[in-house]
N, C-alpha and C positions, 0 to 999 in steps of 0.2 A: 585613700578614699574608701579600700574598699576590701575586707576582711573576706573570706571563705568559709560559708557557712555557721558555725556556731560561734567561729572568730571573727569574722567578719562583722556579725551582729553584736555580736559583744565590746568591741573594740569600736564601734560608731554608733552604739547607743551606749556603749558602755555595761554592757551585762553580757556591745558593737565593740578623735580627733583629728640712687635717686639724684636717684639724679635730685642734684638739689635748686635752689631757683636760681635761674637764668643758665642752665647748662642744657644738653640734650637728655635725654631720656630714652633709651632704643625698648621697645616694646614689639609689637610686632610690624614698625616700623617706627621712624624717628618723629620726636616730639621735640617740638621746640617749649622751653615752657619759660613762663612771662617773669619779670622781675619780681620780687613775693612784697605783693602790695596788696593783697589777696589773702582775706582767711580759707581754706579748704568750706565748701560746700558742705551743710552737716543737714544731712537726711534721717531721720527717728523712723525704725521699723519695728513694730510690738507685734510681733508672729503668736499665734491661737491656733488653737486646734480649732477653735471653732469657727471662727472668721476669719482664718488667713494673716494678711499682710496687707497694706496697701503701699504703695510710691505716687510720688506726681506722676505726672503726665513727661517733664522735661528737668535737666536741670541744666544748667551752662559747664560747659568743657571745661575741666581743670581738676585738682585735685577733690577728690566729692568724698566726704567721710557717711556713713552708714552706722549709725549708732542703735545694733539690734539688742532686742532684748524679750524675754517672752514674760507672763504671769503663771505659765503653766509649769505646773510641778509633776516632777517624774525623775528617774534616775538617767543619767547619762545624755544624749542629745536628746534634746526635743525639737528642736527646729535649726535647719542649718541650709542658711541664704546661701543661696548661690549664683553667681550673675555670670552671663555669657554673650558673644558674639556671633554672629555665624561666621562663614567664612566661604568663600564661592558664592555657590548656589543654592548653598543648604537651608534647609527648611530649619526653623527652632524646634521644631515640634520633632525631628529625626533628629535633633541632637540629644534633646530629652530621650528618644529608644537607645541612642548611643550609650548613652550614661547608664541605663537601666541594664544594659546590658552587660558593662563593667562595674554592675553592682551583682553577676552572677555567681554561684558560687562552684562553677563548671572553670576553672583556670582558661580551656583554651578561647570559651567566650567572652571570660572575662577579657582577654590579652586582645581581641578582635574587637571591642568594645571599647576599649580606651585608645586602641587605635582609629578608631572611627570616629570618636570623642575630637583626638587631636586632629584629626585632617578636616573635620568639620567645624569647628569652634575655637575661639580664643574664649579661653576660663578666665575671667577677671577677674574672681575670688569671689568672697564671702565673709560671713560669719557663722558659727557655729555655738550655739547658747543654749541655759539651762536658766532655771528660775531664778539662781542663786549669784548672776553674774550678766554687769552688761557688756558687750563685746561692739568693740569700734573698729572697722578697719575702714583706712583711707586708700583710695583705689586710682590712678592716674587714668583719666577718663577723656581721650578724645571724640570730637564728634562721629556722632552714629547712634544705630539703633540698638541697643542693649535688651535681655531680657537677664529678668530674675524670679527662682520658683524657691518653694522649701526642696530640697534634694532627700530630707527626708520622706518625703508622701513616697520615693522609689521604695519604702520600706513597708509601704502597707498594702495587703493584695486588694485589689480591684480600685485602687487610689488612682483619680487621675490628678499628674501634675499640674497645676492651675500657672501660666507662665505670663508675668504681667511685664510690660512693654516699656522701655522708660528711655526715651529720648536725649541724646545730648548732644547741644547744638553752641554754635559760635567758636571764637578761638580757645584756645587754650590758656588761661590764668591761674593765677596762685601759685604756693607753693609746698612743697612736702611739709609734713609736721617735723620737729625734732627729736631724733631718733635717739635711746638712751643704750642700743646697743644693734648690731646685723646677726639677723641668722640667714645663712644660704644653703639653698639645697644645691648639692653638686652629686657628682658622680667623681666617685674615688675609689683606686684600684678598681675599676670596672662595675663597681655595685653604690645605689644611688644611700647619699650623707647628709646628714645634716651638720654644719658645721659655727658654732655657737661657743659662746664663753659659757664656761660652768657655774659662773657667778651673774644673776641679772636682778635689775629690781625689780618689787613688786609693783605691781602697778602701772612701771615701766612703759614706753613709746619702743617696739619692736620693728626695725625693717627688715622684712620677710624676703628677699631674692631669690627665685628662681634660676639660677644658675646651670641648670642642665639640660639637657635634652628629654626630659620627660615632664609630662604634667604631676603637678605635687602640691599635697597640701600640710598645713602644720596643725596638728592637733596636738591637746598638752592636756594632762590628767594626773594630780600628785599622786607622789608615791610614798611609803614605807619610808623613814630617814635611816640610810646604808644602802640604801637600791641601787643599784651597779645595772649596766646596761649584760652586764652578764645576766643578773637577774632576769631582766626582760627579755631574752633572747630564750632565756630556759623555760619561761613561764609561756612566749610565744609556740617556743618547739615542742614542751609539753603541754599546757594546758594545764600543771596541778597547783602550783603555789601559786596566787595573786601578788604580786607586787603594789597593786595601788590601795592606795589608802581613802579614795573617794571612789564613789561609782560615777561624777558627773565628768564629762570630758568637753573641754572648750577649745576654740582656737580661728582658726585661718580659713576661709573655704580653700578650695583647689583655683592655681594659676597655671597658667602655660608656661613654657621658657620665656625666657625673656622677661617674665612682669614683674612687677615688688608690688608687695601689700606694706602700711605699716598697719600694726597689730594692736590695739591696747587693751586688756583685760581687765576691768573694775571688779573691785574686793577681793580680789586673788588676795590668800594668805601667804606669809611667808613657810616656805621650805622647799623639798626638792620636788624637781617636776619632770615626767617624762614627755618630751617631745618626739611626735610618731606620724608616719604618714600611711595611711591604708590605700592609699591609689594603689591599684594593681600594675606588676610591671607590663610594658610593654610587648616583652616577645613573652614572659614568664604567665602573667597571666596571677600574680601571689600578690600580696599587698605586698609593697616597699616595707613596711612597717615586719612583716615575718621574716623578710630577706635582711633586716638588718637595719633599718632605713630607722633610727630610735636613739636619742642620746640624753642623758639626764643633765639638769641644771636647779639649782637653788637661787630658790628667788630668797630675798632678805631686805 
C-alpha cells in the first residue's frame, strides 16, 4: 500500500498497485452463505476529482460487486476506493489517521501505522483505477456499518479524507462470481508472497486471498516483455532502470487476513504483468513490494 518516499509515490501513483455458494466462508468470523440464487449486488462508483464518489445509503448482505471507474486522466492512480470496518471502539475517522500514517515515509511510523490500521479496522478492499480501465472487485459483505473514501486524497497535503457511510443489512445471499484463476498472499520462508500462475487471462475473474497474517493488497502495472522479478527487485533496490512499460497501475484495494476479493480488470491488454503490494511491513515498516512481496505473470 505504501512505498517510502519517492518510491513509495511512485509505485502508487505510479511515477507511486470462497468459499463458493452454500459453504462457509471464514472472514473475520464465519459466514454462512445462501444457495446462489442470487446475482452479487453491482454498485457503479465514477470517482472525480472534483465531485468525489457517491454510494447508497444501504445495500443487502451478500456478495456486493463495485464496478469503479474514473473520467479523469493522469498517469498512474487516480483514485483508489477503499472500504473498511471499524473494530472495537474505534472511530473511522482514527482509522483514516491510522492509514495516513502507514502512508509515512519514516519506516518506523509507517510500521506503527499499519499496526494500528490492523488492530482498528477490517480492510475489505477496494479498487484502484485510472481513465483507461474499469476495475470490479466483489467483496463478501456481512451486515454492518461500512465505510469507504479515495485513500488517495492521504496523497494530497491539507486533503481532508471525505468517508461516506454505506450500510449493509439483512442475511447473507448470493454467491461468489467464477473465478478464472487464485492469487494468495501468503507468507513464505518468513517474507510475505504472492503466489499466482504465470499464465492468466485477460480480462479474467481473479480470487484474491488473503492468506496471511498481514494486511495486503494487489496492485498489477505491465511490464517490458522479459521482466523477471529479478528485474523488479533491482529496479526496487536501485531505482535506475524502469521495468514497466505503462505508468498507469490498477488493481485490489488492501484486505485483512482472512478476506478474498475477486478482482476483474476491463481492457487489460494482453502481456506480462507485474503483481506488487506496497502495504508496508508490519514490524519493518518497508512496503512488501521492496521486501520482495512482487511476481510477474502474462496475461493472453
Amino acid at each position: 500500500m505504501v512505498a517510502r518516499s519517492k518510491l513509495y509515490s511512485f509505485a502508487f501513483r505510479v511515477s507511486i498497485v470462497a468459499a463458493s455458494a452454500a459453504t462457509a466462508l471464514t472472514l473475520t468470523g464465519t459466514v454462512a452463505v445462501a444457495a446462489p440464487r442470487h446475482r452479487p449486488t453491482t454498485v457503479p462508483v465514477v470517482m472525480t476529482l472534483d465531485e468525489g464518489f457517491t454510494l447508497p445509503q444501504s445495500v443487502r448482505a451478500g456478495w456486493v460487486t463495485f464496478e469503479v471507474s474514473t473520467p479523469d486522466v493522469s498517469g498512474g492512480f487516480l483514485h483508489y476506493l477503499q472500504g473498511f470496518r471499524t473494530l472495537g471502539a474505534a472511530d473511522p475517522d482514527v482509522v483514516v489517521a491510522d492509514l495516513r500514517a502507514a502512508l509515512s515515509p519514516d519506516p518506523a511510523t509507517a510500521a506503527a501505522g499499519i499496526a494500528a490500521t490492523a488492530r482498528d479496522a477490517d480492510l475489505v478492499g477496494g479498487a484502484a483505477v485510472d481513465a483507461a480501465t474499469t476495475v470490479s472487485v466483489t467483496l463478501p459483505l456481512t451486515a454492518g456499518t461500512y465505510y469507504f473514501f479515495d485513500l488517495n486524497d492521504l496523497f494530497v497535503p491539507g486533503q481532508q479524507a471525505v468517508l461516506h457511510k454505506l450500510r449493509v443489512v439483512g442475511g447473507f445471499i448470493g454467491h461468489a462470481p467464477a473465478a478464472d484463476a487464485t492469487i494468495a498472499m501468503r507468507t513464505v520462508a518468513g517474507a510475505p508472497r504472492f503466489v499466482a500462475p504465470t499464465r492468466l487471462p485477460a480480462g479474467g475473474t481473479f480470487r484474491i486471498v488473503n492468506a496471511s497474517d498481514e494486511i495486503h493488497e494487489l496492485a498489477t502495472q505491465k511490464v517490458v516483455p522479459g521482466t523477471t522479478d529479478v528485474d523488479i527487485q533491482r529496479f526496487f533496490d536501485s531505482g535506475t532502470t524502469t521495468p514497466f512499460a505503462e505508468p498507469s497501475l490498477r488493481g485490489a484495494g488492501a484486505i485483512s487476513p482472512g478476506r478474498i476479493v475477486y478482482l476483474r480488470i476491463e481492457r487489460l491488454s494482453a502481456g506480462p504483468y507485474a503483481f506488487m503490494c506496497f502495504v508496508p511491513g508490519k514490524h519493518s515498516g518497508v512496503p512488501h513490494a521492496i521486501e520482495g512481496m512482487h511476481t510477474v505473470a502474462t496475461m493472453h
